[in-house]
N, C-alpha and C positions, 0 to 999 in steps of 0.2 A: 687612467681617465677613460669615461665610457665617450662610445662615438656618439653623434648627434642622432637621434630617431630619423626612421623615414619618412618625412612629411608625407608624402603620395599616400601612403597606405590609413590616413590618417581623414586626409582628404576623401577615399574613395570610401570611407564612411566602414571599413571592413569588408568591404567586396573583392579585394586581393586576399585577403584571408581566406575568404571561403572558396575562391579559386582553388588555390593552393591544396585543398584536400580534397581529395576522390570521392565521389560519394559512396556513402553506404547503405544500403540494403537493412530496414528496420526486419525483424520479424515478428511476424504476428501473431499472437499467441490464437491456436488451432484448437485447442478443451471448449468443448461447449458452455455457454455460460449460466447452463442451470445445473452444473455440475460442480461438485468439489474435487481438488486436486487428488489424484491416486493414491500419490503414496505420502505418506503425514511428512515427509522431508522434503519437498519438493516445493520450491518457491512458488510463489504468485504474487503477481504482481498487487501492492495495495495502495490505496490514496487516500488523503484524510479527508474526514468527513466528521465535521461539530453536530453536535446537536444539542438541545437544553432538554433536558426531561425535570419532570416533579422531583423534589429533594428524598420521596419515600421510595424510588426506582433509585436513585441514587446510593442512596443505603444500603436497602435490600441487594443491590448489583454489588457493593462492597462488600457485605459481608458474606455471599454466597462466592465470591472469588478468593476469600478469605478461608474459608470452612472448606471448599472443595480443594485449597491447597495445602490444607492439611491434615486431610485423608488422603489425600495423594500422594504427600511428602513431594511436591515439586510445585513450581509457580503457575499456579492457574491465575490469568489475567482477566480481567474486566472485560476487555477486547473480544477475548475466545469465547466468553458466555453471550455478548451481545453477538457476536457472527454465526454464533451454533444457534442461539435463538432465531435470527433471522432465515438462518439455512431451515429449518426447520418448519418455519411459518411458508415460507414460499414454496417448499415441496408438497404440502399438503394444498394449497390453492393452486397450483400447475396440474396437479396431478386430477 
């Protein structure tokens, strides 16, 4: 049979919980942010982000993720053609 919960902790809305752990120290990612990662293995951090584009971008981004993954023989994503597009757009206006 389980015991009864602890009402108190229930009560204090989760504020004994968050006692209860140490805190921690976030870090901050240091790479500049007009830069791309160093080494092509090397995480970053990513977040979603929607957009609606025209149904001929759409295509065209299909099938060019499609054709360039199979000259490559490995999975070229939709994702990497739009991120290298944009990487590419903003180096030339920064610069």
């Amino acid at each position: 049979m389980k015991a009864k919960p602890d009402i108190n902790a229930f009560l204090e809305g989760g504020a004994g919980d968050a006692a209860d752990k140490s805190p921690q120290k976030t870090q901050v990612d240091q790479t500049p942010i007009n830069q791309p990662p160093q080494a092509a293995n090397e995480k970053v951090h990513r977040e979603q982000k929607i957009f609606r584009l025209p149904l001929d971008l759409i295509n065209d981004l299909k099938r060019e993720a499609y054709e360039r993954s199979i000259q490559t023989g490995s999975r070229v994503t939709e994702t990497e053609l739009v991120e290298q597009a944009l990487r590419d757009f903003f180096k030339k206006i920064v610069i």
